[in-house]
C-alpha positions as CSV (number, residue, x, y, z in Angstrom):
1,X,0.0,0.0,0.0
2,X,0.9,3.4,-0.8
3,X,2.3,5.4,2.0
4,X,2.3,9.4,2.7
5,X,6.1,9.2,2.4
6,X,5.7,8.3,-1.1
7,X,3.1,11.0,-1.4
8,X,5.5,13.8,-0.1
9,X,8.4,12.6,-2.0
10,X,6.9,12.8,-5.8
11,X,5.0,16.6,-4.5
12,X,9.0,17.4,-3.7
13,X,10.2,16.2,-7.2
14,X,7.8,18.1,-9.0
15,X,8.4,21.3,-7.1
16,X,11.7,20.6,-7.0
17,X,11.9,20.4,-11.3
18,X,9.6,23.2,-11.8
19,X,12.5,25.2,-9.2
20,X,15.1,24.0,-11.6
21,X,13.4,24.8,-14.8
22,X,12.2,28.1,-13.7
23,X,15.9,28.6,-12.7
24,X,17.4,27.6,-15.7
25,X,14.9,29.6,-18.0
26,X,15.4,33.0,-15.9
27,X,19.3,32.5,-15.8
28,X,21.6,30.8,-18.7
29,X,18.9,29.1,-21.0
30,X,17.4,32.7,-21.6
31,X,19.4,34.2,-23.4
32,X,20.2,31.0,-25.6
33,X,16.7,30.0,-26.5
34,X,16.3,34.0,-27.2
35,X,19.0,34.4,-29.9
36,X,18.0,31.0,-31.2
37,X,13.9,32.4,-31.5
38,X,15.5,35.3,-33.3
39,X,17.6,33.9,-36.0
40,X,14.5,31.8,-36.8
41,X,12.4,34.8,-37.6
42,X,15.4,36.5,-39.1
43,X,15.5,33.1,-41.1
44,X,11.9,33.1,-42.5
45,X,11.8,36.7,-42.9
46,X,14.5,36.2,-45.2
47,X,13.4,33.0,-46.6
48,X,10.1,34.8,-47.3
49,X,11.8,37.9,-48.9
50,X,13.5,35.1,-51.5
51,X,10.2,33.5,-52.5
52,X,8.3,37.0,-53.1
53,X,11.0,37.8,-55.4
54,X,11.6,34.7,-57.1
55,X,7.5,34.5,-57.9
56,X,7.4,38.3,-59.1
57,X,10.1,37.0,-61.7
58,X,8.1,34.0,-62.6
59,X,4.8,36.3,-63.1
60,X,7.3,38.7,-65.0
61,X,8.6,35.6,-67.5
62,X,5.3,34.4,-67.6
63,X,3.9,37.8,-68.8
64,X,6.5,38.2,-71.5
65,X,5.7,34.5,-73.3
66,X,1.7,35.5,-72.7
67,X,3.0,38.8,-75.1
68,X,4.9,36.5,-77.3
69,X,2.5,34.4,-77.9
70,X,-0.1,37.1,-78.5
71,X,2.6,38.5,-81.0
72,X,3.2,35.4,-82.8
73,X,-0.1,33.6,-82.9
74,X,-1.8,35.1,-85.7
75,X,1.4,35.1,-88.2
76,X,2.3,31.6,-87.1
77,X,-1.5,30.4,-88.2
78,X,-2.1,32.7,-91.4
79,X,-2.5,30.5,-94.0
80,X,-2.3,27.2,-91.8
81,X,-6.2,25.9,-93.1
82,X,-7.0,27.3,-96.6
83,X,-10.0,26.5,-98.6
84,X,-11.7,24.9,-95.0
85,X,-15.1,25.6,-93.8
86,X,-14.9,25.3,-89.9
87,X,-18.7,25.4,-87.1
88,X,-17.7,26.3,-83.9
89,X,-20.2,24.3,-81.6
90,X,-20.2,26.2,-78.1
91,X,-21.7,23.8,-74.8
92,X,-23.6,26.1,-72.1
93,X,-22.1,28.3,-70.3
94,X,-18.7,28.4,-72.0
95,X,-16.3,31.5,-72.0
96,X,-17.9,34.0,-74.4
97,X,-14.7,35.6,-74.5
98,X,-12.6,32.6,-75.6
99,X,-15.7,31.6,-78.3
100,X,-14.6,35.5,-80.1
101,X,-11.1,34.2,-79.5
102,X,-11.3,31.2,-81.3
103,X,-13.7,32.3,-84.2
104,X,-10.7,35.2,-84.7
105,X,-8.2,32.3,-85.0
106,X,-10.2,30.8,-87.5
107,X,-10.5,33.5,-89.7
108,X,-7.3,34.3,-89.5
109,X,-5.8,30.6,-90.3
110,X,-7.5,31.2,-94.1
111,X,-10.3,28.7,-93.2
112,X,-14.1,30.0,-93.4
113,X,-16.2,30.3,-90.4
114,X,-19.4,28.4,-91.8
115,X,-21.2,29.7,-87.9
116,X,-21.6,29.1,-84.6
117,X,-23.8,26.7,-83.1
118,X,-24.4,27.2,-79.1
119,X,-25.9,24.2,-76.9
120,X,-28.8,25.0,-74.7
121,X,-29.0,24.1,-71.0
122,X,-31.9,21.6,-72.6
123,X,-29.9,19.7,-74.0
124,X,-28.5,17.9,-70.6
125,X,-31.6,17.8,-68.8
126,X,-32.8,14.7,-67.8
127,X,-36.2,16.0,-67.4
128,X,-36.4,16.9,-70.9
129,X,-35.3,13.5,-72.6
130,X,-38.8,12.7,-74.3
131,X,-38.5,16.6,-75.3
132,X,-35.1,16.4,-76.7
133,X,-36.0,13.1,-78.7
134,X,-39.6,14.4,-80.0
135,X,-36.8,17.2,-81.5
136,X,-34.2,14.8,-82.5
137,X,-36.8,12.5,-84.7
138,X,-38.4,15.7,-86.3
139,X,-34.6,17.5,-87.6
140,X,-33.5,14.1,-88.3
141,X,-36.6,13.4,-91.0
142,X,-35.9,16.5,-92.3
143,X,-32.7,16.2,-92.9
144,X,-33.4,12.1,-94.4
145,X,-31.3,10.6,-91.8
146,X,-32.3,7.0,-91.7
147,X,-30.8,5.8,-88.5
148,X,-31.4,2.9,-86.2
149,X,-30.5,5.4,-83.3
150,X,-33.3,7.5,-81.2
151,X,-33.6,10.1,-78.3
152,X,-30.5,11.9,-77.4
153,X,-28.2,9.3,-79.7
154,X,-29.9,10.4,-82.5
155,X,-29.8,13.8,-81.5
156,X,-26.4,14.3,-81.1
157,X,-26.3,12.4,-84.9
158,X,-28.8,14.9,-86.1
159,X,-26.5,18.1,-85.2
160,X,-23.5,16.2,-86.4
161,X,-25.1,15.4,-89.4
162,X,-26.3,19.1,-89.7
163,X,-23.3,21.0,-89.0
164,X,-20.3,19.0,-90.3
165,X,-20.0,16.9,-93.5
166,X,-17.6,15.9,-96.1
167,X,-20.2,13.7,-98.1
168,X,-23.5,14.7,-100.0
169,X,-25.7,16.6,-97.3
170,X,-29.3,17.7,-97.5
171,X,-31.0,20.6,-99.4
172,X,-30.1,23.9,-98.4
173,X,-34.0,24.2,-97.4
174,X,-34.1,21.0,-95.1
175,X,-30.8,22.2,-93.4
176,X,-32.6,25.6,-92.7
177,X,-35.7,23.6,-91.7
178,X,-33.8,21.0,-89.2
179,X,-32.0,24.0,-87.7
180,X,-35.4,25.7,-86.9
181,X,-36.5,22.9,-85.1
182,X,-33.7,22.6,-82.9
183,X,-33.4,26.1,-82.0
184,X,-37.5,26.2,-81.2
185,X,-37.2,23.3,-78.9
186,X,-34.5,25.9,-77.2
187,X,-31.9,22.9,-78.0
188,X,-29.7,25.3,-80.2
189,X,-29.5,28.9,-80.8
190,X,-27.1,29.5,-84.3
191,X,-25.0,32.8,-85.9
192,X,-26.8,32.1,-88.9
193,X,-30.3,30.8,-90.1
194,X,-28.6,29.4,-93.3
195,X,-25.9,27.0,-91.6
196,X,-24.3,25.0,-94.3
197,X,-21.3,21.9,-93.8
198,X,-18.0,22.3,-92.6
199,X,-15.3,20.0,-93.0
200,X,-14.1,20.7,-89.3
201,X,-15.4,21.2,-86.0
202,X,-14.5,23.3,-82.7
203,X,-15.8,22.5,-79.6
204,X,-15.7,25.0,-77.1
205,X,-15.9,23.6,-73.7
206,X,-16.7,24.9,-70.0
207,X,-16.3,23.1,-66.6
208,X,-19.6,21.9,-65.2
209,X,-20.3,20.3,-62.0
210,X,-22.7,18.4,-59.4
211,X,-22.6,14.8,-58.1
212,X,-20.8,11.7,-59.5
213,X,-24.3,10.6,-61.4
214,X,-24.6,13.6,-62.9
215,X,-21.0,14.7,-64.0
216,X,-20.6,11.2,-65.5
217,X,-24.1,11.1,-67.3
218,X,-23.1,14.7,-68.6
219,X,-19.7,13.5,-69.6
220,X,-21.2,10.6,-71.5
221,X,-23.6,13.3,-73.4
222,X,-20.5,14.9,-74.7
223,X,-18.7,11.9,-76.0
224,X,-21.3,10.8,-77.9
225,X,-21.5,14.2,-79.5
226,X,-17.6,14.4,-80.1
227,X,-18.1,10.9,-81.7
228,X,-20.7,11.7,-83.8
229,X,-19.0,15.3,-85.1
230,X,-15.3,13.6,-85.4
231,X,-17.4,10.7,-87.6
232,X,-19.0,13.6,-90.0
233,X,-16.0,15.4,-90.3
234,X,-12.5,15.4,-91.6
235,X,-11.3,16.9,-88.4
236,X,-12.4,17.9,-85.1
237,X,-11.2,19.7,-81.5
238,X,-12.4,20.1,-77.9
239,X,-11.4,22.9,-76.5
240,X,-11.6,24.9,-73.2
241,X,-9.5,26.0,-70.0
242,X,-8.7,24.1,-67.4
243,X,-11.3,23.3,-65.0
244,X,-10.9,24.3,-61.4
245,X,-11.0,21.7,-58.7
246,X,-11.7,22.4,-55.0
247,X,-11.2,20.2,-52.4
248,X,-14.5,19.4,-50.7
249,X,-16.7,20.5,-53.7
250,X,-18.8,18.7,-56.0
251,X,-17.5,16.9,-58.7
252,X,-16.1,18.7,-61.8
253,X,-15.3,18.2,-65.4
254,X,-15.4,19.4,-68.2
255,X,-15.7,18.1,-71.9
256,X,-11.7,18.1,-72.5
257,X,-11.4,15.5,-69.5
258,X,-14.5,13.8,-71.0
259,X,-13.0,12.4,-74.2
260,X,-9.7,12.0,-72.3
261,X,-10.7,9.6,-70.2
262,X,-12.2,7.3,-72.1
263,X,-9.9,5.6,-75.0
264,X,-12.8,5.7,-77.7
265,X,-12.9,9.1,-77.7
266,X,-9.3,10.0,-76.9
267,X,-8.1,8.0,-79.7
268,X,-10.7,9.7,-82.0
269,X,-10.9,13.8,-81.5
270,X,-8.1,16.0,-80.2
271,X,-8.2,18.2,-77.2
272,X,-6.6,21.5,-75.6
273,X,-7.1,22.4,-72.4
274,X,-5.3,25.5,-72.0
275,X,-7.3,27.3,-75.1
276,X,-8.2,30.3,-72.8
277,X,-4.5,31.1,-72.7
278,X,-3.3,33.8,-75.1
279,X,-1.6,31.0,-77.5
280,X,-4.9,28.9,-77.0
281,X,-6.7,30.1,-79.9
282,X,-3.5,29.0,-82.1
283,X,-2.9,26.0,-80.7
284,X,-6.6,25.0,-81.3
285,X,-5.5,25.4,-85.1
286,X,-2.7,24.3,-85.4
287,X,-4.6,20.9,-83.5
288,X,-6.9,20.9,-86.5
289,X,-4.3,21.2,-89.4
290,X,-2.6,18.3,-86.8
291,X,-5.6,16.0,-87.6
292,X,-5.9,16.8,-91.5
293,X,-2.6,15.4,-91.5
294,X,-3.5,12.1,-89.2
295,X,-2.3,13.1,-86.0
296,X,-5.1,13.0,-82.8
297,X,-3.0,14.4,-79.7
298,X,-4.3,16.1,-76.9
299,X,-2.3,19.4,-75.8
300,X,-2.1,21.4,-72.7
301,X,-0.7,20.9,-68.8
302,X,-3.8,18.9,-67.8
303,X,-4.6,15.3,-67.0
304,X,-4.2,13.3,-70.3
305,X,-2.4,15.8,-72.3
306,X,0.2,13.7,-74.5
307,X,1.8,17.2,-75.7
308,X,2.2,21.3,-75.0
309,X,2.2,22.2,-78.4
310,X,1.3,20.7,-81.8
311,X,4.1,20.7,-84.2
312,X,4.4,23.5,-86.6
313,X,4.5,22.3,-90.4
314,X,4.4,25.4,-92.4
């Protein structure tokens, strides 16, 4: 059994170490641990100084290839796509700014700009599917597509079918006609009421988010469009920035990342996911002339990219 003697001794030790470290902190540890606390902060301070420097030089770099690139792009496309008709096909809520961007790249690479084609919200709600394939079944008669497909299979063939081409298409009048009918059933809304074929196709992406269900089904949307355009045409590219992913929000993607992921696609379309930067637009050109020549490659920094750059041939 425990004793009182035992008691007192341990209260001693403890008063006696809190004596000694009290000591030993007023007297010759002070000034030790005191010039030690010091040269730390001088340390940091210093170490901070370094990085804020060494970032304003890498902003500095970075802002003279962004003016580079801006001064370069345009000369380094002229001429790249001559005698091409291109549609730019825009999904909701992508970067107006970038769609200008792009259709200026176009023009300026010699190719036409047949239109641009903009995706309604409508056409990824799952609310709307018997909608969406009343619509599909309607532009596809018109336009005399005989296909075993229906609902949104057959629409994403029926805007393929309508906006890209390098076989026989449909009277001008039936074109005009299908278009109508996707762009009443809020599906579509187009530059032009007269949208004839191109030979190549832009996609111009934007991040869109919600749970896994709904990211994946809208993902799957996508690829079977970028299947249906790269089918119809004699090239085609997804482009967009980057999308932005936060821990602890809901799932993101975008439809770069969509054909990426999946080999079908990736093997079949070509994607850049840095087309909002000031070479973007170019690059997205020089990824078409790319696939007139055979080569699919998907270029950026992002998941999946297989390249920065495409090379330049001319």
């Amino acid at each position: 059994m425990i004793d009182f003697r035992y008691h007192l001794v341990s209260i001693i030790s403890i008063f006696l170490a809190l004596a000694v470290g009290i000591v030993l902190g007023a007297g010759p540890l002070q000034g030790n641990l005191g010039s030690q606390l010091t040269d730390q902060v001088s340390a940091l301070r210093a170490e901070k100084q370094d990085l804020n420097e060494s970032l304003a030089a890498s902003e500095r770099r970075v802002a003279a290839g962004d003016d580079y690139a801006s001064a370069v792009s345009e000369r380094v496309i002229a001429g790249s796509l001559p005698g091409h008709k291109v549609v730019v096909l825009v999904l909701p809520a992508a970067d107006g700014t970038l769609v200008g961007l792009v259709e200026e790249a176009v023009t300026a690479s010699g190719a036409t700009l047949n239109g641009t084609v903009t995706l309604g919200s409508d056409w990824f709600d799952p609310a709307l599917a018997a909608d969406r394939a009343e619509a599909a079944s309607a532009a596809a008669s018109t336009l005399g597509i005989s296909s075993p497909l229906s609902g949104d299979a057959l629409l994403a063939e029926g805007l393929a079918r309508l906006t890209v081409s390098t076989d026989v298409v449909s009277a001008s009048e039936s074109r005009a006609a299908a278009l109508k009918t996707l762009t009443d059933a809020d599906l579509v809304t187009s530059s032009t009421e007269r949208l004839e074929p191109a030979d190549l196709a832009i996609i111009v992406s934007a991040p869109f988010a919600g749970d896994e269900a709904e990211v994946q089904r809208r993902a799957e949307t996508i690829r079977t469009l970028a299947r249906f355009v790269a089918d119809s045409s004699a090239g085609a590219v997804v482009a967009g920035p980057e999308p932005v992913r936060a821990a602890g929000q809901p799932a993101t993607s975008d439809a770069v990342a969509a054909v990426r992921t999946v080999d079908a696609t990736a093997r079949l379309i070509s994607t850049v996911d840095h087309a909002s930067d000031p070479s973007g637009p170019a690059i997205v050109v020089l990824a078409l002339q790319a696939e007139l020549a055979g080569e699919v490659a998907h270029y950026g920094t992002a998941d999946g990219a297989t390249a920065t750059t495409p090379r330049v041939t001319q």
